[in-house]
C-alpha positions as CSV (number, residue, x, y, z in Angstrom):
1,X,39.8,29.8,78.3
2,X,40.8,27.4,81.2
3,X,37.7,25.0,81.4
4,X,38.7,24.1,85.3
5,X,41.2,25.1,87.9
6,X,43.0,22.6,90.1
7,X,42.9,23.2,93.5
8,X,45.7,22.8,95.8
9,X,43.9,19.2,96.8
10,X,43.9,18.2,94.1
11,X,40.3,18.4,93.2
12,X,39.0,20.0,90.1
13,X,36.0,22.6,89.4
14,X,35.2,25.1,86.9
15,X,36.7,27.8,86.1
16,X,35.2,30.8,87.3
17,X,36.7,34.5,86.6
18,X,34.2,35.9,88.9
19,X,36.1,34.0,92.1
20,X,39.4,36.1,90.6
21,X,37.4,39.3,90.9
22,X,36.1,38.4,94.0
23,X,39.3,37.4,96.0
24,X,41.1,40.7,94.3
25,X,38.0,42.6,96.1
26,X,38.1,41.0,99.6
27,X,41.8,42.0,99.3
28,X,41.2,45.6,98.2
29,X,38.6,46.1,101.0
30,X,41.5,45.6,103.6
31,X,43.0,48.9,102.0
32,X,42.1,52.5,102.6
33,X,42.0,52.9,98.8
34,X,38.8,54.7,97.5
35,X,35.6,52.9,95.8
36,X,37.0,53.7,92.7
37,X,40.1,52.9,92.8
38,X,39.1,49.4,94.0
39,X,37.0,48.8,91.0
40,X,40.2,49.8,89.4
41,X,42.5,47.8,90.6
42,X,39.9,44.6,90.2
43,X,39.6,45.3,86.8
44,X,42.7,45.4,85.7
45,X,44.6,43.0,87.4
46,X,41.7,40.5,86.7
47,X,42.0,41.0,83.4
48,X,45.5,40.2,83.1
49,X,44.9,37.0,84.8
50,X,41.9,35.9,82.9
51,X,43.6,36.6,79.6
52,X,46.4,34.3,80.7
53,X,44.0,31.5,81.3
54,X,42.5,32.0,78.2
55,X,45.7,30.3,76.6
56,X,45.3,26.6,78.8
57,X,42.8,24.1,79.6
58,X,43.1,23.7,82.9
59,X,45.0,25.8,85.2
60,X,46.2,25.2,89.1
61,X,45.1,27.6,91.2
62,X,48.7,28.2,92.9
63,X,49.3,29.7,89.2
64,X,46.6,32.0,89.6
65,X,47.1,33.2,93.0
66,X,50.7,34.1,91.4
67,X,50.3,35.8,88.8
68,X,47.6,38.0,90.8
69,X,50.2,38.9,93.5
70,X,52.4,39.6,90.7
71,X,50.0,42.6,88.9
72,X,49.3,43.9,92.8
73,X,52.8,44.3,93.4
74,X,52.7,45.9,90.2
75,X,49.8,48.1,90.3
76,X,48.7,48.5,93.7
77,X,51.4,47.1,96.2
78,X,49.0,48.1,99.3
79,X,46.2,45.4,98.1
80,X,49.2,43.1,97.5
81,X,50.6,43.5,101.2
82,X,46.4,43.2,102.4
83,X,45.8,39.8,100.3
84,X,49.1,38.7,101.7
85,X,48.1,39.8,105.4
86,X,45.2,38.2,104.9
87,X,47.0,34.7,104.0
88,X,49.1,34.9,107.6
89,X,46.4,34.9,109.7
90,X,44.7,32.3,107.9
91,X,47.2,30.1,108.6
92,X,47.7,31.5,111.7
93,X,44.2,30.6,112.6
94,X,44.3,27.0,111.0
95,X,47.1,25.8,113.0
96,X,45.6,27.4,116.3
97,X,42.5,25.2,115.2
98,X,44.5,22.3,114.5
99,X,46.3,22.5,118.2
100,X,42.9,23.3,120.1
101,X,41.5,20.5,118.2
102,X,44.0,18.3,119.2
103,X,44.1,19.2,123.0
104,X,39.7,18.4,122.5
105,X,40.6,15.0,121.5
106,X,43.0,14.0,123.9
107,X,41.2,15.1,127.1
């Protein structure tokens, strides 16, 4: 199995299939999907990504964030469309932060 993950910084850490499951669950809880279904859809789509990391020492985590996106739209396109929701207003919010910021240190 991957022994670290590469972040999009370039740093390094471990690799840790729990953070797969977790990210697939924060995205599934922004769906009306059942409990069940859920635990499902985590399951199986971590899974799938943890076996493909089994194959590589290290592994970046843009590849990761792929290939999950790949089984949602595959097995559960609403938890795709909620993780990807989720990524807009992230970025939404980091360049609103970055332009407040900005106005803070110029006045």
């Amino acid at each position: 199995m991957a022994k670290e993950v590469i972040k999009k910084d370039g740093r390094r850490e471990p690799f840790d299939p729990e953070k797969i499951k977790n990210s697939i669950r924060k995205a599934a809880d922004g769906t009306d999907l059942s409990d069940e279904r859920k635990n499902e859809v985590v399951q199986q789509v971590a899974q799938v990504v943890i076996q493909m990391a089994e194959g590589k020492e290290e592994i970046a985590t843009s590849e990761i964030r792929e290939r999950i996106l790949s089984e949602l739209d595959r097995v559960e396109p609403s938890v795709s469309a909620a993780w990807r929701e989720y990524e807009k207003e992230k970025e939404g919010k980091g360049e609103s932060e970055a332009s407040e910021e900005g106005g803070e240190s110029e006045a």
